[in-house]
C-alpha positions as CSV (number, residue, x, y, z in Angstrom):
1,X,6.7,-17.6,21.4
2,X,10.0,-19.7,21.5
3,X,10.1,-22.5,18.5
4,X,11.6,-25.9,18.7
5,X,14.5,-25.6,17.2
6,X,15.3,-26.9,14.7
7,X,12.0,-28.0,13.0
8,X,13.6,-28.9,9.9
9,X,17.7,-29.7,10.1
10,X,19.9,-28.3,7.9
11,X,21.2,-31.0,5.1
12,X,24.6,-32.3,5.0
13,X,26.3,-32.5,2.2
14,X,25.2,-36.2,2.0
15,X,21.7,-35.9,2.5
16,X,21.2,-33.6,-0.4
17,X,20.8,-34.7,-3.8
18,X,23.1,-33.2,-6.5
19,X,20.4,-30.6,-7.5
20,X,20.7,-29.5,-3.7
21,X,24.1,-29.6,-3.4
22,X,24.2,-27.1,-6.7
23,X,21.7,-24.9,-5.3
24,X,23.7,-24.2,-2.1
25,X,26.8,-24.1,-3.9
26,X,25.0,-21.5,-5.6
27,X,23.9,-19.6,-2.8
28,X,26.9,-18.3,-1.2
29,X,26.2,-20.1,1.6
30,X,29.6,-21.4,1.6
31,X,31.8,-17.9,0.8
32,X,31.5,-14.4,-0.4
33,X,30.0,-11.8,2.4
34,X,27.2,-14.8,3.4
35,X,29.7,-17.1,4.7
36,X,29.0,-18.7,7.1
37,X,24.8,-18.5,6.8
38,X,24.4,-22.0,5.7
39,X,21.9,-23.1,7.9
40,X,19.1,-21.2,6.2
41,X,20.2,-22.2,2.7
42,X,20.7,-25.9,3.7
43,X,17.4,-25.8,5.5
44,X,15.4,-23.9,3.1
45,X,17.1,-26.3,0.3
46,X,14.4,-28.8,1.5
47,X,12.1,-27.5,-0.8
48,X,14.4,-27.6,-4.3
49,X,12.1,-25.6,-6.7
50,X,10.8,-23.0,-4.6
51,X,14.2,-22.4,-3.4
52,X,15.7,-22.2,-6.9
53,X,13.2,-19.4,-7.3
54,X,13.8,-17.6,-4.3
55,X,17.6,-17.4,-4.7
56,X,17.5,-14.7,-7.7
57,X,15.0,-12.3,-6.0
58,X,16.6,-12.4,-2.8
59,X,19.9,-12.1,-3.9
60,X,19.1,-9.2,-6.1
61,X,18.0,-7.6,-2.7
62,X,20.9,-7.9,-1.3
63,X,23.7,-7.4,-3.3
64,X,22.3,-5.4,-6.4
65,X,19.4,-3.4,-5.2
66,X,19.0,0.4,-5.7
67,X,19.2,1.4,-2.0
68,X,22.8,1.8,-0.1
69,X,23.8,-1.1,1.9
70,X,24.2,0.8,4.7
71,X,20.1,2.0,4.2
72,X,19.1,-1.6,3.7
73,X,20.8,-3.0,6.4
74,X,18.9,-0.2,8.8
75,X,16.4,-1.9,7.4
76,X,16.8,-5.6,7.3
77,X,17.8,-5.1,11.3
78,X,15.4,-3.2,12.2
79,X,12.9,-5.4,10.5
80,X,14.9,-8.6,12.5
81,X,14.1,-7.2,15.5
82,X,10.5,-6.3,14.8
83,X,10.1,-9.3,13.6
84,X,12.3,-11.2,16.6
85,X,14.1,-12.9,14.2
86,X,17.8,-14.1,15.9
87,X,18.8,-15.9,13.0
88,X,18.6,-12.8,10.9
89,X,19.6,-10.4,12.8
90,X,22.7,-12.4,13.8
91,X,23.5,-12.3,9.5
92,X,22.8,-8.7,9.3
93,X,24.3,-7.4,11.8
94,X,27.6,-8.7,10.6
95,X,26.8,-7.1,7.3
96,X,25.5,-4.0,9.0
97,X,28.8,-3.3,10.0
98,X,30.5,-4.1,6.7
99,X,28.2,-1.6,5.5
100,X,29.3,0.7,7.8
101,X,27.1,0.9,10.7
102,X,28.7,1.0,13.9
103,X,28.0,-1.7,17.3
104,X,26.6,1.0,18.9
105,X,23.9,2.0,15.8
106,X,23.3,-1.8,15.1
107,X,22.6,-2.0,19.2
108,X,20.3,1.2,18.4
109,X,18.0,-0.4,16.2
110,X,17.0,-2.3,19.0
111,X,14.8,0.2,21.0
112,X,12.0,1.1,21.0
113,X,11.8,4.2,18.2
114,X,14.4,6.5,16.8
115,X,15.4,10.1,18.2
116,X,16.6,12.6,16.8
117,X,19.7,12.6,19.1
118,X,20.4,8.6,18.5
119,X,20.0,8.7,14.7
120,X,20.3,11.4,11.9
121,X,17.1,12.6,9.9
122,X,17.4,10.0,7.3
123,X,18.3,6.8,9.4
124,X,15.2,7.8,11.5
125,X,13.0,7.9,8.7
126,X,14.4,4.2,7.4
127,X,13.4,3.0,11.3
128,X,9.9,4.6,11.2
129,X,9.0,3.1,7.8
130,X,10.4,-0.5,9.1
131,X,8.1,0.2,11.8
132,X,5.3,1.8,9.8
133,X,5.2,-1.3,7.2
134,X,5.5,-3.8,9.9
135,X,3.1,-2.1,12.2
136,X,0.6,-1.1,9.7
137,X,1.9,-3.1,6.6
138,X,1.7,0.6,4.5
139,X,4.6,3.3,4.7
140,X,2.3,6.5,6.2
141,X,1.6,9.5,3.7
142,X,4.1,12.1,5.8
143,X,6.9,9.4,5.5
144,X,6.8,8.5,1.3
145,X,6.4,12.2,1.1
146,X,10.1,12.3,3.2
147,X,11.6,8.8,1.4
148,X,10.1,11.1,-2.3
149,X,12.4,13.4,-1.0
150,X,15.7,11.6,-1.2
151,X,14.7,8.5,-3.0
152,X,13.5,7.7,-6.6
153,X,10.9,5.6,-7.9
154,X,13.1,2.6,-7.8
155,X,14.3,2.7,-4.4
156,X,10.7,4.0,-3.4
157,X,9.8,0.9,-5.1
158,X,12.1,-1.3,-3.2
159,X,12.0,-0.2,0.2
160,X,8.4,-1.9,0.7
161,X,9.6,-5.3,-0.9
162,X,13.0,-5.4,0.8
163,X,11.0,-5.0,4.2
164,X,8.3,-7.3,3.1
165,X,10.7,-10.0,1.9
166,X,12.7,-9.9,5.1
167,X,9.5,-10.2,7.3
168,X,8.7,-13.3,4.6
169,X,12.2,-14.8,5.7
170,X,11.8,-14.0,9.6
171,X,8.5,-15.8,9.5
172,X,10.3,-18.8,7.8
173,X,13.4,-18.7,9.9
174,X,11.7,-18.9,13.0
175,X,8.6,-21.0,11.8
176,X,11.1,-23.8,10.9
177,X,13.5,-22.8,14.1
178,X,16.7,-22.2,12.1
179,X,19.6,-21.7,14.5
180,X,22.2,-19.7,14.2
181,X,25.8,-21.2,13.2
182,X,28.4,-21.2,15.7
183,X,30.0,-17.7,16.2
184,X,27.4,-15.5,14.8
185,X,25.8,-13.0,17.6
186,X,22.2,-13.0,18.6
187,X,20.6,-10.1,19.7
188,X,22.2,-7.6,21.9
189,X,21.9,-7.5,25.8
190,X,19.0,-5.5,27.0
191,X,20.3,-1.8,26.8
């Protein structure tokens, strides 16, 4: 399904009220690792208070969560391209590879399932549960019994939302046809 994009323009700065123009400011959506991802903030900045709320929780997500960056990019990614979201995979794949995943695993998380030859134990498992949660929106008995393994109950805990949230954001990214800024990749060429 291709959406008009966009449905909803990003703000400039002098469209946005002062409240707006703090909230974005606040973001990172003009610095740190986010830069340059201003289109969703100045989009999603539309709606003031639920944006205000949506800020802490996803922020905690990303940059003070329990899980590695590099397991909750394999995550996010793979959850951007089950979701067909080019918006956010274009964002995470940049921070993908800050978190040290390489072109060639980010391309990976593009196929169709993991093997054993393509990922290691543990990256597989992180696919199959994106897969498993967005398939069947519940992680499989066989797989928490893997993630109890190597996880504890806070990541355990996490893993679900952080999935959940970015399918949340994918459904809004595309529903209101947020395009990607200038420079940032889409998805990869067919492999």
């Amino acid at each position: 399904m291709d959406t008009p994009s966009p449905r909803l323009a990003p703000l400039s700065d002098d469209e946005m009220s002062e409240d707006q123009l703090s909230l974005v400011a606040a973001s990172g959506g003009q610095g740190r690792e986010l830069q340059p991802a201003s289109n969703i903030f100045r989009t999603m900045v539309r709606n003031a208070g639920l944006f205000r709320r949506w800020l802490p929780f996803s922020g905690k997500l990303l940059f003070g969560g329990k899980l590695s960056p590099r397991d909750r990019e394999i995550l996010i990614l793979r959850t951007a391209w089950n979701t067909q979201s080019d918006y956010e995979w274009g964002q995470h794949a940049r921070l993908g590879r800050q978190a040290g995943l390489t072109d060639d695993e980010v391309a990976g998380l593009t196929t169709t399932g993991p093997t054993a030859d393509d990922w290691s134990d543990d990256d597989a498992l992180l696919i199959r549960v994106a897969d498993e949660l967005h398939a069947e929106s519940c992680i499989s008995d066989v797989s928490w019994a893997r993630l109890a393994e190597r996880y504890n109950e806070q990541q355990l805990i996490e893993i679900p939302m952080l999935v959940g949230h970015y399918h949340m954001v994918a459904f809004s990214l595309r529903s209101l046809g947020v395009e990607r800024e200038d420079g940032v990749e889409g998805f990869p060429a067919s492999r």
